[in-house]
C-alpha positions in Angstrom: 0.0 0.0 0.0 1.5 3.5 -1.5 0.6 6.9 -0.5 -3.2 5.6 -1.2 -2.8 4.7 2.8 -2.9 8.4 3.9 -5.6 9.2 1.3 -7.8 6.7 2.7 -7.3 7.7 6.5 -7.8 11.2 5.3 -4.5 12.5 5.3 -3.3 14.1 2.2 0.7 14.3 1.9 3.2 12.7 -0.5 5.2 9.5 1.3 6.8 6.8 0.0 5.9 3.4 -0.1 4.5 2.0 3.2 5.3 -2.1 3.8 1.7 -3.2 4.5 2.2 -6.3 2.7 -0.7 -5.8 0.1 -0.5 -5.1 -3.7 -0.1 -1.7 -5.2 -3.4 0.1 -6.1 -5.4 -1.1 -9.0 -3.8 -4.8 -8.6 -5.5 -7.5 -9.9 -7.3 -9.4 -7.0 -6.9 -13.1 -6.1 -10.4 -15.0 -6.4 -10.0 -16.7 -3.0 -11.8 -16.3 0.2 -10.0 -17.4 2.4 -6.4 -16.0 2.8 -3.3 -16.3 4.3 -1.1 -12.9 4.2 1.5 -12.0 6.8 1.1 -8.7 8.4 2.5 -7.1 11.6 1.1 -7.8 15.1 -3.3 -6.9 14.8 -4.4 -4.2 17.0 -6.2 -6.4 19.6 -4.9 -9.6 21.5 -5.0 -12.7 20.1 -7.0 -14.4 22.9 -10.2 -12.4 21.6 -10.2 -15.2 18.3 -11.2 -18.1 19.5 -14.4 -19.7 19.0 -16.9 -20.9 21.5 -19.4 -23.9 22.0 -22.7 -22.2 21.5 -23.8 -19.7 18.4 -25.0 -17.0 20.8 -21.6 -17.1 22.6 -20.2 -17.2 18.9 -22.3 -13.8 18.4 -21.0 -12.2 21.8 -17.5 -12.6 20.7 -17.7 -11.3 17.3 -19.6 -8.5 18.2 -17.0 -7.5 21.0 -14.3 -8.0 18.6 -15.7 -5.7 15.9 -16.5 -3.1 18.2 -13.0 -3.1 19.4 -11.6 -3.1 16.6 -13.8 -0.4 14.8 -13.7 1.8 18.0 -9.4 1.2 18.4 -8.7 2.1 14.3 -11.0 4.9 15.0 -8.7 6.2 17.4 -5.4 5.2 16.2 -6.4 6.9 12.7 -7.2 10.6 14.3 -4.1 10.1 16.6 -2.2 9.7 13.4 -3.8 12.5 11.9 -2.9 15.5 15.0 0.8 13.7 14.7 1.1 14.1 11.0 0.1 17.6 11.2 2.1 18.6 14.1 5.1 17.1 12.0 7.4 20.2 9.8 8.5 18.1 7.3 7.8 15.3 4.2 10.5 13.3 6.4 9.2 13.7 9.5 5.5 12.6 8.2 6.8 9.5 6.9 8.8 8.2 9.6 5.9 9.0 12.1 3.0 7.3 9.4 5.7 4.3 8.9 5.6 4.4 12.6 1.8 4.7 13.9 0.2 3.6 10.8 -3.2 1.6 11.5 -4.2 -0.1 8.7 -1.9 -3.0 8.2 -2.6 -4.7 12.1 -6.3 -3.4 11.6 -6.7 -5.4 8.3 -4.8 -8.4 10.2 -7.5 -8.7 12.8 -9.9 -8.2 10.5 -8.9 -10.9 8.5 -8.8 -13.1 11.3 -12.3 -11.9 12.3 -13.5 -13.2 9.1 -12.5 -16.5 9.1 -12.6 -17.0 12.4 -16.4 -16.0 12.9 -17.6 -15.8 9.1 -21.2 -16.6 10.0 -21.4 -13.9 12.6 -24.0 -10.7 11.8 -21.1 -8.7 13.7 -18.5 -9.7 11.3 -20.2 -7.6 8.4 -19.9 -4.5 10.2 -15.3 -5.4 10.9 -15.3 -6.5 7.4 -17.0 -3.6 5.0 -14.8 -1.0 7.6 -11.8 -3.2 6.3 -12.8 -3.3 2.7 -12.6 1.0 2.9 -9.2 0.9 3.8 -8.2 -2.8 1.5 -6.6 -3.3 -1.1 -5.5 -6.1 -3.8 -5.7 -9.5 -2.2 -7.4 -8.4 1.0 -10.0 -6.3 -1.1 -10.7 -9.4 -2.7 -11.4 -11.4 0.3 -13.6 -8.7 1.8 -15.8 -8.3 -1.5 -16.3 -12.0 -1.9 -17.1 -12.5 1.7 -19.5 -9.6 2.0 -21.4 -10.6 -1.2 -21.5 -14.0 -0.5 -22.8 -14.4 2.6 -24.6 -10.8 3.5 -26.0 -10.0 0.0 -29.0 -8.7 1.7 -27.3 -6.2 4.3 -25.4 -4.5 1.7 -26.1 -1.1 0.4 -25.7 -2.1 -3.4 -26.1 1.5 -4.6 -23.0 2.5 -3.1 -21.3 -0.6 -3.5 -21.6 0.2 -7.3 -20.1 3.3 -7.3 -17.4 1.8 -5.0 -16.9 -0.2 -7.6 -17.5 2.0 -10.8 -14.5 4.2 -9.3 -12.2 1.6 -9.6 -9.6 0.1 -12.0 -11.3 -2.2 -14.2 -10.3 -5.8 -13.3 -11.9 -9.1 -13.9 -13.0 -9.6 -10.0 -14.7 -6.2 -10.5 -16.6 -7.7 -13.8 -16.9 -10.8 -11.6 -18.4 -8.6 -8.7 -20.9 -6.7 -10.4 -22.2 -9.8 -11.6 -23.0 -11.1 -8.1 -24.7 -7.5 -6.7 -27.2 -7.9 -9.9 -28.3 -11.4 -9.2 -28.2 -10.2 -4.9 -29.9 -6.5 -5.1 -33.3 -6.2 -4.2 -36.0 -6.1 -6.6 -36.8 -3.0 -7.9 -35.0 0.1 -8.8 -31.6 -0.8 -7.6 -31.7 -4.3 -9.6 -32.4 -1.9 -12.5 -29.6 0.6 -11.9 -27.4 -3.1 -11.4 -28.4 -4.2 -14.5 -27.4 -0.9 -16.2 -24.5 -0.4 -14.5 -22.9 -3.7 -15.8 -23.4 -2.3 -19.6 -21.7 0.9 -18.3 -19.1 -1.1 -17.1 -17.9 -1.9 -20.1 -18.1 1.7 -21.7 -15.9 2.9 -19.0 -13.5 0.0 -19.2 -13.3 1.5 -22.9 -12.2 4.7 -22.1 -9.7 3.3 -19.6 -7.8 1.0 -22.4 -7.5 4.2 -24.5 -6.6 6.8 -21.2 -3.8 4.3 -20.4 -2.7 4.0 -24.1 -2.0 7.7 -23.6 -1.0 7.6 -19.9 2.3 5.5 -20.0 3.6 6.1 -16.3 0.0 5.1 -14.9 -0.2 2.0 -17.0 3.4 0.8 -15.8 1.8 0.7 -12.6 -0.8 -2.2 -13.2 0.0 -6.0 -13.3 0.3 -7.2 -17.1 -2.4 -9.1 -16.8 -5.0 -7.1 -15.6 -3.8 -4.5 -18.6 -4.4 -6.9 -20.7 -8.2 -7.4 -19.5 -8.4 -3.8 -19.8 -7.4 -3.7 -23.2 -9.3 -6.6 -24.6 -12.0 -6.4 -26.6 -16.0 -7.4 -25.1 -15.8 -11.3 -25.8 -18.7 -12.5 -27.3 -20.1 -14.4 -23.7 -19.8 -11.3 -22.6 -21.3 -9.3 -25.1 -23.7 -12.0 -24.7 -24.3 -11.3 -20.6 -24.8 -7.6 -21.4 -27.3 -8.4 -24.0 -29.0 -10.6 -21.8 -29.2 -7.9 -18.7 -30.5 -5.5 -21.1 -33.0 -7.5 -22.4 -34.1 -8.4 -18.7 -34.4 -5.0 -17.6 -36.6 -4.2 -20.7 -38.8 -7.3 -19.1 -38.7 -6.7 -15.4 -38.3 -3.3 -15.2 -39.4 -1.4 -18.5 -42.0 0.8 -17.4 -39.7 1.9 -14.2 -39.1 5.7 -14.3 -35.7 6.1 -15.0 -33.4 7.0 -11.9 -30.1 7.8 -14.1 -29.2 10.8 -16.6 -28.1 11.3 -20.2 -31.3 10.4 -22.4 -33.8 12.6 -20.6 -35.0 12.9 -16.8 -38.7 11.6 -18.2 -37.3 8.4 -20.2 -38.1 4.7 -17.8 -36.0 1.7 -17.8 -37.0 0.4 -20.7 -36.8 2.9 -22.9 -32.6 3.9 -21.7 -32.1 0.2 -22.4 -33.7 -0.1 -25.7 -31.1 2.6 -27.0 -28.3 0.9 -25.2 -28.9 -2.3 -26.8 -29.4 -0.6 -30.3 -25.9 0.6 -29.6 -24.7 -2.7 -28.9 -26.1 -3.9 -31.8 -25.4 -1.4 -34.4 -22.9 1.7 -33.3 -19.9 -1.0 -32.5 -16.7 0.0 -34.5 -16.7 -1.9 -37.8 -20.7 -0.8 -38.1 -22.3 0.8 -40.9 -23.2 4.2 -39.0 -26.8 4.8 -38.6 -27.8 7.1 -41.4 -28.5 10.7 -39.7 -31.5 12.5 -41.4 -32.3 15.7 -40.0 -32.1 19.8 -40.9 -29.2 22.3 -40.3 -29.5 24.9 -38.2 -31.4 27.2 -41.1 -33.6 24.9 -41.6 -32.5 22.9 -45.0 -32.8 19.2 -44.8 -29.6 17.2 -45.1 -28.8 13.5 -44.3 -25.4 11.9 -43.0 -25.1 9.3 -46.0 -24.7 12.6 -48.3 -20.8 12.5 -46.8 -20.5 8.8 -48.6 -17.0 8.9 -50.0 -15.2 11.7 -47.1 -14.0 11.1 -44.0 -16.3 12.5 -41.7 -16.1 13.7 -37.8 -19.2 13.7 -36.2 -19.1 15.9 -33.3 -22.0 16.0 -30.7 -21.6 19.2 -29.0 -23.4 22.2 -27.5 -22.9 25.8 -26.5 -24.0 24.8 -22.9 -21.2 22.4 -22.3 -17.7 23.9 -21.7 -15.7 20.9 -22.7 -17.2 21.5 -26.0 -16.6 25.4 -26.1 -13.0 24.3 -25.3 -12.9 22.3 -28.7 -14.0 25.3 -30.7 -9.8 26.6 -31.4 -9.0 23.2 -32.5 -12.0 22.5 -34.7 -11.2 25.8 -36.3 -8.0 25.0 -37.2 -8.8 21.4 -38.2 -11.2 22.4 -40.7 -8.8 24.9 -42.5 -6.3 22.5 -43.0 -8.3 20.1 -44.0 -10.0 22.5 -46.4 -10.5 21.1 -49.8 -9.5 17.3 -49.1 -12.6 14.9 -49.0 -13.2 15.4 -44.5 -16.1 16.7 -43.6 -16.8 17.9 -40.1 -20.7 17.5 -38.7 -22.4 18.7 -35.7 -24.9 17.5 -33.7 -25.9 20.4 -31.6 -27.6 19.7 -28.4 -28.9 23.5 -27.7 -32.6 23.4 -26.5 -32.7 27.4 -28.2 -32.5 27.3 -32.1 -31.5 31.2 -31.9 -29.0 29.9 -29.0 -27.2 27.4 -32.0 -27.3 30.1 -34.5 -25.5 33.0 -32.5 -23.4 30.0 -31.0 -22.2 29.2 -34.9 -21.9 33.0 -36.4 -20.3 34.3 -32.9 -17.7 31.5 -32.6 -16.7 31.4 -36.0 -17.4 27.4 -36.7 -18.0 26.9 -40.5 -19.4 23.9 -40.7 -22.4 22.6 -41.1 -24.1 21.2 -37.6 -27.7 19.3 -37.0 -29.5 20.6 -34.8 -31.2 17.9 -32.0 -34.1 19.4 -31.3 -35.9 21.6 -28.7 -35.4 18.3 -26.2 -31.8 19.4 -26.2 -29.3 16.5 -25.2 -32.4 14.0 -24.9 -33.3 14.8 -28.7 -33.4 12.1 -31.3 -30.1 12.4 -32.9 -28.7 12.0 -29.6 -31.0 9.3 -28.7 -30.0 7.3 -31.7 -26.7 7.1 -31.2 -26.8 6.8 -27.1 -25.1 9.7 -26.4 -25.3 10.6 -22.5 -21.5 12.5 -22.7 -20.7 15.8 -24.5 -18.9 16.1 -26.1 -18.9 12.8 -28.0 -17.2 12.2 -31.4 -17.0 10.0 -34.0 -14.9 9.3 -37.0 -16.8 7.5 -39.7 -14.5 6.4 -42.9 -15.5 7.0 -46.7 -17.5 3.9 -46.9 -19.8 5.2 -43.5 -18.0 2.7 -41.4 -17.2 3.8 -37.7 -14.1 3.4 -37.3 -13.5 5.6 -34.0 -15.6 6.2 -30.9 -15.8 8.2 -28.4 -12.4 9.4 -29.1 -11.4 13.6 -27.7 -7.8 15.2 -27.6 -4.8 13.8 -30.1 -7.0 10.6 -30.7 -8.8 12.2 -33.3 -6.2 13.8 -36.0 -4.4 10.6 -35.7 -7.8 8.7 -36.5 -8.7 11.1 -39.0 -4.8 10.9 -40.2 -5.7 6.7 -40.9 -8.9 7.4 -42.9 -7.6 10.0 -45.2 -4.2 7.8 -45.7 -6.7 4.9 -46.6 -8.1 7.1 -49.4 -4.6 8.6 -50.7 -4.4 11.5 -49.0 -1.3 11.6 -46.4 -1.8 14.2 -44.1 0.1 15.9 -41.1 -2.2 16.8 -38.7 0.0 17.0 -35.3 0.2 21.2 -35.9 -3.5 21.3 -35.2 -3.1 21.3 -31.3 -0.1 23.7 -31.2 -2.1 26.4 -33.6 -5.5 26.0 -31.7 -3.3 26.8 -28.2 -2.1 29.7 -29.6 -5.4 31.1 -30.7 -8.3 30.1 -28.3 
C-alpha cells in the first residue's frame, strides 16, 4: 500500500511506499476467500479469536471484537492524523506514518475476524470497515465474503459506485455480476443491470486513457492491462445483451433513476437505445444514417458524406468541454480544407436562436444538425446513445465507424488513418499547437 494509505485515512501528503504487505493500487485481486497474508502484530490480542461452544456465545465474541476493533482504528487513525500535522517536514511525516500507521494490524484482525467467525452478523460490520481501507488480495477477500454471505445487508447503490470508481479488473466484472443477481428487486436491480453495460463503456475509455498515460499503465499487473485492453468477448457481449433484455422485461416501465437520455425516459426505454448501440454503433458498423435539418432549416442527411472522411461531433454551447474544442475544430477544418473530410455537428442546444448566434459568434464553418428543442435528450442523440458531451466520431469513406468516443490527439491521428486509406497523407499534429495559440 503507496501513499493511497494516507488518502484513505484522510491525510493528504506525498510519502513513500508504506510495507503493509498488500499489492499496489489497481492490482488485480486473487479469487480466494480465504487468505493467508502476513502482516505485523493486529491491534487487539489474540486471545479475543477463539471460537466458542454455542452460536450466541459465537455472536458475543464477534460482536465484542468488531467493536474493538472499529472503536481502536477509530482512534489510532485521528491520533495519526494530529501527529502528521504537528510534524514540519515530508520526512518527518513518513517516519511517524511508517511508525503509527493503523491499517496494516487493523486489516490483520480483520482478516482473522472473518475466518474465524464468518457466519457472525457482527462480522459484516469489521469487514465492510476493512474493505474501505483494503486493497488487492485483502480487497478481494472482503468483496467475496461480504457478497457471499450478506448480499442482503449491503447497500448495493453504493457498492456500485465503489466499484464504478475503480480500475477495471476481472474480480470487478466478476463482482458486479454477483450484486445484480443479490440487489433487491426494484430500482436498484435496474440501476445493477445498467450499471454492468456501463461497465464496459468505461472500461473503454480506460484501455485508450492508459494507451496515452504510460507512467500510470506501468503501474498495473500485465495481466489485468491486458483485461483492460481486450476487446468485449462474445459471452460477454452475450451477458450484457441478456441484462438489457431483462431489464426491458422486469423493469421497463420503471421511471428512469439515471441521466443522459432525458430525466422523463423509464428503464426500458434507456435500455432499448443501449442495446441498439450494442447492436449497431460498435466500431466496424455501418453508421446509422442521420436524417435531420441544419441549423437554417434545409434538410440534409449523413449518407450525403459517402465517399469523405467525416467527424461527427455531438456538441453544444452549454457544455464547456465543447466550447473548449472550438480553437481546435477551427483549425482542423482549414487545414483540411478542400480534401474529401467533412466535419458535422450534432448540436444539443434546447434554443434554435442559441445554435445560431453560437455558430456565427464563434466562428465554426461547418455545417451542424441541430437535436431538437429536447436538447441533449433529442433524437439524434438518442439514436446514437449519447449521454457524454462532447462525443465524437470518426466514420470512414464507406460510412464505417471506425473511432468512438475518441477527444484530444485521438482524433487527427484517427482522422490521419482514414484519409491515408483514401490517398491522402496528411500531417495533422500542428493542429493542437495552432488551436493553443489562438483560443
Amino acid at each position: 500500500m503507496r501513499k493511497i494509505c494516507l488518502v484513505l485515512l484522510g491525510l493528504s501528503v506525498a510519502l513513500p511506499a508504506c510495507d503493509s504487505g498488500t499489492p499496489a493500487p489497481g492490482s488485480e485481486e486473487k479469487e480466494s476467500k480465504s487468505v493467508s497474508v502476513e502482516q505485523p502484530v493486529g491491534i487487539i490480542e489474540g486471545t479475543f479469536f477463539v471460537r466458542q461452544e454455542s452460536k450466541a456465545d459465537n455472536e458475543a465474541r464477534a460482536q465484542q471484537i468488531s467493536d474493538t476493533l472499529l472503536g481502536e482504528f477509530d482512534e489510532r487513525v485521528e491520533a495519526l492524523k494530529v501527529e502528521v500535522k504537528a510534524a514540519k517536514t515530508d520526512e518527518q511525516k513518513a517516519a511517524i506514518y511508517g511508525a503509527r500507521n493503523p491499517v496494516p494490524g487493523f486489516l490483520n484482525d480483520v482478516v482473522r475476524t472473518v475466518n474465524m467467525f464468518p457466519e457472525c452478523g457482527a462480522t459484516f460490520d469489521v469487514a465492510l470497515g476493512g474493505l474501505g481501507v483494503a486493497q488487492g488480495e485483502q480487497r478481494g477477500l472482503f468483496m467475496d465474503y461480504l457478497l457471499t454471505s450478506w448480499p442482503n445487508r449491503l447497500d448495493h447503490r453504493k457498492l456500485l459506485d465503489y466499484l464504478m470508481e475503480q480500475v477495471p479488473s476481472s474480480s470487478i466484472e466478476k463482482w458486479l455480476t454477483q450484486i445484480v443477481e443479490s440487489a433487491p428487486v426494484g430500482v436498484i436491480q435496474a440501476e445493477s443491470l445498467l450499471a454492468f453495460k456501463n461497465y464496459f463503456d468505461q472500461k473503454t475509455v480506460f484501455s485508450s486513457t492508459l494507451m496515452n498515460n504510460p507512467d500510470f499503465a506501468n503501474r498495473l499487473p500485465e495481466k489485468q492491462l491486458a483485461y483492460i485492453h481486450a476487446e468485449r468477448s462474445d459471452s460477454q457481449t452475450t451477458q450484457v445483451s441478456e441484462y438489457l433484455e431483462r431489464l426491458i422485461q422486469d423493469y421497463g416501465d420503471l421511471e428512469f433513476t439515471g441521466s443522459g437520455l432525458g430525466s422523463s425516459d423509464t428503464f426500458g426505454e434507456v435500455a432499448k437505445y443501449e442495446l441498439f448501440e450494442l447492436k449497431y454503433l460498435n466500431v466496424g458498423d455501418l453508421a446509422p444514417n442521420i436524417i435531420g435539418q441544419d441549423l437554417d432549416g434545409f434538410d440534409f442527411k449523413l449518407s450525403d458524406y459517402r465517399g469523405k472522411v467525416v467527424m461527427l461531433d455531438f456538441w453544444g454551447q452549454w457544455c464547456p468541454p465543447c466550447r473548449r474544442m472550438y480553437p481546435y475544430e477551427r483549425e482542423l477544418v482549414r487545414m483540411m480544407s478542400g480534401l474529401p473530410f467533412a466535419l458535422l455537428g450534432i448540436n444539443s442546444d434546447r434554443d434554435l436562436e442559441v445554435a445560431r448566434a453560437s455558430v456565427k459568434n464563434e466562428k465554426l464553418p461547418w455545417r451542424n444538425f441541430w437535436n431538437g428543442p429536447e436538447g441533449t435528450a433529442g433524437p439524434i442523440a438518442k439514436l446514437y446513445n449519447v449521454s457524454e458531451w462532447p462525443t465524437v466520431y470518426l466514420i470512414d469513406a464507406d460510412g464505417i465507424i471506425r473511432f468512438k468516443g475518441v477527444l484530444g490527439n485521438d482524433i487527427e491521428k484517427g482522422i490521419e488513418v482514414l484519409m491515408s486509406e483514401i490517398g491522402h497523407e496528411v500531417d495533422l499534429q500542428p493542429v493542437q499547437k495552432v488551436a493553443a495559440k489562438n483560443p
